[in-house]
C-alpha positions in Angstrom: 17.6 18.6 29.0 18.0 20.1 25.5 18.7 24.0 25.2 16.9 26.0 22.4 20.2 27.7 21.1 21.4 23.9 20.6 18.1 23.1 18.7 18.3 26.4 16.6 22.2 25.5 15.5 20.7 22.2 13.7 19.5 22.6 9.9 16.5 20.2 10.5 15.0 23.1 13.2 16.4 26.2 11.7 16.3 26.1 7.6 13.1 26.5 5.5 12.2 26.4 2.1 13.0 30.5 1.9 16.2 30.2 4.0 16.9 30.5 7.8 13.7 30.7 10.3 13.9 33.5 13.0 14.5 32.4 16.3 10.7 33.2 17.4 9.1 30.8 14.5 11.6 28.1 15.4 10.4 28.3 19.0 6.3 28.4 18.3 7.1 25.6 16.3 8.6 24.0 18.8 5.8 25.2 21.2 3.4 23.6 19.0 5.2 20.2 19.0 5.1 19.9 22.7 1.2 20.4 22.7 0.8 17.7 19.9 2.6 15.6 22.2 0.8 16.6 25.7 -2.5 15.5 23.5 -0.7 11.9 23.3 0.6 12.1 27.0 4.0 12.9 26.6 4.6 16.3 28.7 7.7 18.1 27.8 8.5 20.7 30.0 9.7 24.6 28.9 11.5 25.8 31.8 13.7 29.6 31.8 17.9 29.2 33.4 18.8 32.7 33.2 18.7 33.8 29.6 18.2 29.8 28.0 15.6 28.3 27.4 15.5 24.4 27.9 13.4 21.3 26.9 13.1 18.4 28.6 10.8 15.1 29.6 8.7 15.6 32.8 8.3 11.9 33.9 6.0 13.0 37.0 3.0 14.2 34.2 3.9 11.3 31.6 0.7 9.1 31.8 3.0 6.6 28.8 4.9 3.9 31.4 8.6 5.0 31.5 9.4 1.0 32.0 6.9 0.0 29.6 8.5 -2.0 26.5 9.4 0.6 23.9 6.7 -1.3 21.1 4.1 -0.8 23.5 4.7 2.8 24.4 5.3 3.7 20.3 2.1 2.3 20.0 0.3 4.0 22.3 1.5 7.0 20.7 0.2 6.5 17.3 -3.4 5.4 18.9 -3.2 2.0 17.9 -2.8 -1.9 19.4 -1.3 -2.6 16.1 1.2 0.2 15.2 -0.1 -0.6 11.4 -3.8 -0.7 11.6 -4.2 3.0 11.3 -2.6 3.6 8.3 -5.1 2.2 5.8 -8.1 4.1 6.4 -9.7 4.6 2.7 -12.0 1.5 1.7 -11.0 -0.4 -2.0 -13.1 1.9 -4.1 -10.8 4.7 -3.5 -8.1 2.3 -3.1 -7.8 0.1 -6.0 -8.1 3.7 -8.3 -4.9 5.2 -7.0 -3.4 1.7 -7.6 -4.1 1.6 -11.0 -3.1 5.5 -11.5 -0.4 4.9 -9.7 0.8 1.7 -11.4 0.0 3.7 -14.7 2.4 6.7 -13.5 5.1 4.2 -12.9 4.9 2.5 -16.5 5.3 6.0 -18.0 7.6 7.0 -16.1 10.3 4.2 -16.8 9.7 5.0 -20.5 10.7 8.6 -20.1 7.0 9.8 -20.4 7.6 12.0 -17.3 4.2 14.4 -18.6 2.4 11.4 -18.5 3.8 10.5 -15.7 2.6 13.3 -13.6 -0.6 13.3 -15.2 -1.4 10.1 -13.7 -0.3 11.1 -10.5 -2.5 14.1 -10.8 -5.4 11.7 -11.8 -4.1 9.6 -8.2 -4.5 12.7 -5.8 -7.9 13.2 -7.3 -9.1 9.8 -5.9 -8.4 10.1 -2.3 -8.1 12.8 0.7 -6.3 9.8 2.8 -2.9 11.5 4.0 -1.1 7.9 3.8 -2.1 7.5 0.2 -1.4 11.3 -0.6 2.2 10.9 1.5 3.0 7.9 -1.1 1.9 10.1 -3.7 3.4 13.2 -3.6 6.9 11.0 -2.6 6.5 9.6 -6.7 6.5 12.7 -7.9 9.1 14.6 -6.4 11.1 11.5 -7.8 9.1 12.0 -11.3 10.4 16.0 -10.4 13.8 15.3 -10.2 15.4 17.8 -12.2 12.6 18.7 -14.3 12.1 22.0 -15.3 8.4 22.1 -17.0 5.4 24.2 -15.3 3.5 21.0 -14.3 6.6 19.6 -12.3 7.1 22.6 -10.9 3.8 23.4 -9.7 3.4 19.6 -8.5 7.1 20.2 -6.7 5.9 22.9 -4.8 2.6 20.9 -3.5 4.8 18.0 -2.8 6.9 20.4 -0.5 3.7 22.0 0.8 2.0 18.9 1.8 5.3 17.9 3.7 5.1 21.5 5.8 1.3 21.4 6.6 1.9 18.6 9.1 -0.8 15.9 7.5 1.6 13.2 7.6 2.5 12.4 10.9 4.2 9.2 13.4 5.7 6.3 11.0 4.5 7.7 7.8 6.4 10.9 8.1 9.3 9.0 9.1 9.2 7.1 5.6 8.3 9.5 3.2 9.2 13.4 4.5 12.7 12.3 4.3 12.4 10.9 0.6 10.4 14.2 -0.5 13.2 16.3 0.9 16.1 13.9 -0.4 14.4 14.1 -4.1 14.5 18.2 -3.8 17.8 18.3 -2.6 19.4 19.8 -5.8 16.4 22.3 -6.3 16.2 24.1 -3.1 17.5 27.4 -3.0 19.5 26.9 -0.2 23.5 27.1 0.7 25.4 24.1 -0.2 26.7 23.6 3.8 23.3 23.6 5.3 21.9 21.6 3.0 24.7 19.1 4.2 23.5 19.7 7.7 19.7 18.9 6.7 21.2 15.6 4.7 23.4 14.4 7.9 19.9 14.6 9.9 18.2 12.4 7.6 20.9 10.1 7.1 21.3 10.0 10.6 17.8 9.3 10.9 17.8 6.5 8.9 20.6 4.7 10.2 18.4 4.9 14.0 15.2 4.7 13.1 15.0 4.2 9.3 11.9 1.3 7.8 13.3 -1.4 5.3 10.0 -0.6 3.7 10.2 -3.6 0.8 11.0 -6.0 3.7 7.6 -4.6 5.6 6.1 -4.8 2.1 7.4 -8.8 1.6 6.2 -9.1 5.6 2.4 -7.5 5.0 2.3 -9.7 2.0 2.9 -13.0 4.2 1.3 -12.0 7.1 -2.2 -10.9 4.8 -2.1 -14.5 3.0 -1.7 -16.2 6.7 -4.7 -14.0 7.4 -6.8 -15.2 4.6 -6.2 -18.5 5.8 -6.9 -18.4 9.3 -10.0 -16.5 9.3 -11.5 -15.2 5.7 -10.8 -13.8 2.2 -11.0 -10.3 4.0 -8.9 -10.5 6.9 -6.3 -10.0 4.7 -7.0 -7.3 2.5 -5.8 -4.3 4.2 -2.2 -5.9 5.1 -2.4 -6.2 0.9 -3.4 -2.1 0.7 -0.6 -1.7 3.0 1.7 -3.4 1.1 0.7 -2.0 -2.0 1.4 1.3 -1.1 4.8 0.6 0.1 5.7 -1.4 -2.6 5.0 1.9 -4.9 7.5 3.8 -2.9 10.1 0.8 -2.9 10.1 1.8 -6.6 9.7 -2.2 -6.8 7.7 -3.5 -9.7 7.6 -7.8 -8.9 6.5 -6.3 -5.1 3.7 -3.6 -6.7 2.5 -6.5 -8.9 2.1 -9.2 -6.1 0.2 -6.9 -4.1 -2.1 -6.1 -6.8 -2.2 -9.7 -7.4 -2.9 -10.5 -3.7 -5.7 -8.3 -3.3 -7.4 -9.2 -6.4 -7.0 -12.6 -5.0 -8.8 -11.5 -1.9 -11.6 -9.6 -3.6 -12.6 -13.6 -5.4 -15.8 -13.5 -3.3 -16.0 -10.2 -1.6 -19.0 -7.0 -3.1 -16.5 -4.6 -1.9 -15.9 -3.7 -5.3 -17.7 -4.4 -8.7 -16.5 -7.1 -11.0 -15.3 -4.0 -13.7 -13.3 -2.9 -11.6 -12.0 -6.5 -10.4 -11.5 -7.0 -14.2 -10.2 -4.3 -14.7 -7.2 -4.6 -12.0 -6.6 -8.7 -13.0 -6.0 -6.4 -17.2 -3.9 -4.2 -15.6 -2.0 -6.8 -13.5 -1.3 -8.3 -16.9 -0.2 -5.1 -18.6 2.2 -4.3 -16.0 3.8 -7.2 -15.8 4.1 -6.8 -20.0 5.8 -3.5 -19.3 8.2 -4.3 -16.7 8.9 -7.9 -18.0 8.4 -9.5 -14.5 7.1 -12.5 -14.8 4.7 -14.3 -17.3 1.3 -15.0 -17.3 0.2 -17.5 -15.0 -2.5 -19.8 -14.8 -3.2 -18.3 -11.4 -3.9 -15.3 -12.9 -5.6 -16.4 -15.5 -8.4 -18.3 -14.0 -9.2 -15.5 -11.1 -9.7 -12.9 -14.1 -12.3 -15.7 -15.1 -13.8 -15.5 -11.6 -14.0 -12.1 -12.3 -15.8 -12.5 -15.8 -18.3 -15.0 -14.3 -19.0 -12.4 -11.9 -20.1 -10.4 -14.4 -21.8 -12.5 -16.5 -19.2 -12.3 -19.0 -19.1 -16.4 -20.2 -17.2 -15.6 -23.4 -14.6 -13.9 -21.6 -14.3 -16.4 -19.1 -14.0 -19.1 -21.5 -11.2 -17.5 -23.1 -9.3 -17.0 -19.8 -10.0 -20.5 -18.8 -8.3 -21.8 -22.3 -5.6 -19.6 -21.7 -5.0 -21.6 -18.6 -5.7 -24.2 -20.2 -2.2 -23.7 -22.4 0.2 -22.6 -19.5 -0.9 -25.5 -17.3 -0.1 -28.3 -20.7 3.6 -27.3 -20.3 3.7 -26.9 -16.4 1.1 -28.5 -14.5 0.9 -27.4 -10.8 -1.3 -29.4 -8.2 -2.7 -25.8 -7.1 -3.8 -24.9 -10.6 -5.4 -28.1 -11.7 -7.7 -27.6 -8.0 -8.6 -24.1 -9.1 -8.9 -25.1 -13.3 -11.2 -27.9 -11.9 -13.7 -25.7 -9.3 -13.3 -22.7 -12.2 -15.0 -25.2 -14.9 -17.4 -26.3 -12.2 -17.9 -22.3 -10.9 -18.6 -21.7 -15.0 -21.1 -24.8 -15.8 -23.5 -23.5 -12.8 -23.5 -19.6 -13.1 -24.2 -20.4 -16.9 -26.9 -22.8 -16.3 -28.6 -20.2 -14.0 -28.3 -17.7 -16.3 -29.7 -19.7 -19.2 -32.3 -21.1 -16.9 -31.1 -25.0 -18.1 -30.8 -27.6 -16.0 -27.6 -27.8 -13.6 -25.6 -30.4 -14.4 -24.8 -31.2 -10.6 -23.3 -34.8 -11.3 -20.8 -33.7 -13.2 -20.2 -30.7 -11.1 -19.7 -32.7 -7.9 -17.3 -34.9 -9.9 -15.4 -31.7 -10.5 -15.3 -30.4 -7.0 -14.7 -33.4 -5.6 -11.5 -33.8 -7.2 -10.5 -30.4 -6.5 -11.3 -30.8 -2.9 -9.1 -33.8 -2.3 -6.1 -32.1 -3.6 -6.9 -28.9 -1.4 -6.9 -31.2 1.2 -3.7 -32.9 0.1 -1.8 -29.4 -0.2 -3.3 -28.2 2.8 -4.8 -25.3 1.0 -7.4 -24.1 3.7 -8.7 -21.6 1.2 -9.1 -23.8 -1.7 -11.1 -25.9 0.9 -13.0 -23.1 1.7 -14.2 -22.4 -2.0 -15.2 -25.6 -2.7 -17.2 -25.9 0.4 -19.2 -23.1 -0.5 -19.8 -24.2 -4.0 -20.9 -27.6 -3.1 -23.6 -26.2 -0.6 -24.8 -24.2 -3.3 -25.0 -26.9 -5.7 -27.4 -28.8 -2.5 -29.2 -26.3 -2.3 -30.0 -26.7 -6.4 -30.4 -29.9 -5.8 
């Protein structure tokens, strides 16, 4: 049992943006919490002891386990089997533009273009109503805020702040970013210097129970999407790449934003889930960032999806030129893994060009190409190299 005087002594229940709450608000907020909760099926009684008030768990109306393992119960809680599943709702063509805004706001940002910066932010909120997306937003700019003093970061300060109060975000993704909105205002609230150390000792304290080494769930959703891909299909693993994505924005971590790019680009190689502008467009802007931050170099990899991606689009010319560009970076370097995908690239090229031209396939020389990529697929173990060339070679049957 928890007494309401005890609650309304603690900064985290008692402080608002405009200074201390009256008892009353504190306590309909805290009335409005317990039926959130009674929704999810954890009943926490109100009960009168003379003039206190007291909270506490009624186990008799709980219909969560008490004994159940604590994973299973939190899980339960948020609605969800997989405690992670939830949080990527929006499909990639809302997606992939908040990336690239996003990605953008970061570039201008670490060159001290902090109107840009916001700008694209801006342009990032326009994109998508998804609260997890938003959350991850409005956390960059009350970092891009920090201490400015123009009308746009001002106004986009007080939305930030807005959007923490209005109760959108909610389970894991309030734990991760309401903290790091109010840690980033810190210095701008209006409020005494002691109780903003009380509100800072709750979310420390937080933290040091409860708190989400978000890059290592980043690095984790990364793996655990690429295991994905390769047990079942290309898209099994896309949203564990959103995911990361997202969290790799707000672990202000630019070799972690990039491979998640990367990864879903990677993913989208034979997927209509998106055009093939925009897949082009992302495997540019996976170049450009990299040239910005200096992570990196271009990669053969890289190189030879965004000709994928050109083929797609019936852009021969362009994926020519990406195809040389491999081409060079494989003559200094040359990786087992890129000569398989130089080889089924060439043989991908040759047959989309022939059908397009309406000339005859050369299908010898394509098999000869496929063939060889295949058998070192199979040597590396590269199920979804294996996969790719199986589908091309059934193609090329069906040509005849």
């Amino acid at each position: 049992m928890v007494t309401f005087e005890h609650l309304y002594q603690q900064a985290a229940f008692s402080q608002g943006r405009k200074g201390h709450k009256t008892a009353r608000t504190v306590m309909i907020e805290i009335d409005n919490f317990r039926r959130k909760m009674k929704a999810h099926g954890l009943v926490i009684l109100k009960q009168r002891r003379g003039t206190a008030t007291t909270y506490g768990l009624d186990p008799t109306q709980c219909t969560i386990a008490p004994n159940a393992p604590f994973a299973r119960r939190l899980s339960t809680l948020r609605g969800s089997s997989d405690a992670l599943a939830f949080w990527i709702k929006p499909d990639l063509r809302s997606h992939l533009p908040w990336l690239f805004a996003t990605m953008r706001a970061k570039v201008a940002f670490a060159q001290g273009r902090v109107g840009e910066a916001l700008t694209h932010q801006k342009q990032a909120l326009s994109v998508t109503l998804d609260p997890f997306l938003n959350a991850a937003s409005y956390a960059e700019i009350a970092r891009i805020c920090y201490r400015a003093d123009r009308d746009l970061a001002l106004d986009m300060r007080d939305q930030a702040i807005d959007f923490v109060e209005s109760g959108k975000m909610t389970g894991a993704i309030a734990q991760i970013y309401a903290p790091r909105i109010r840690v980033s205002f810190a210095f701008q609230d209006d409020v005494d210097p002691v109780v903003q150390c009380q509100k800072l000792d709750v979310i420390t304290a937080q933290y040091l129970n409860q708190g989400i080494d978000i890059a290592g769930l980043c690095r984790a959703l990364n793996a655990r999407g690429a295991m994905r891909r390769r047990a079942a299909n290309d898209a099994a693993g896309v949203p564990d790449f959103q995911l990361g994505s997202v969290l790799a924005i707000t672990a202000n971590d630019p070799d972690l934003v990039q491979a998640s790019l990367f990864n879903i680009l990677a993913a989208l190689e034979f997927s209509d889930a998106v055009s093939a502008s925009d897949k082009i467009a992302g495997a540019e802007l996976n170049f450009w960032f990299c040239e910005q931050f200096n992570i990196g170099r271009d990669s053969a990899q890289a190189e030879l999806l965004l000709s994928q991606f050109y083929i797609e689009a019936s852009n021969y010319d362009g994926a020519r030129a990406a195809i040389k560009r491999a081409a060079r970076l494989m003559a200094g370097e040359r990786n087992a893994t890129d000569v398989a995908f130089f080889l089924y690239t060439m043989a991908n090229l040759r047959t989309e060009q022939a059908l397009h031209t309406e000339a005859p396939v050369p299908t010898n020389m394509i098999r000869a190409k496929l063939n060889r990529a295949g058998k070192i697929y199979t040597r590396l173990g590269n199920v979804i190299g294996e996969r790719k060339i199986t589908q091309l070679m059934k193609r090329i049957d069906e040509i005849g």
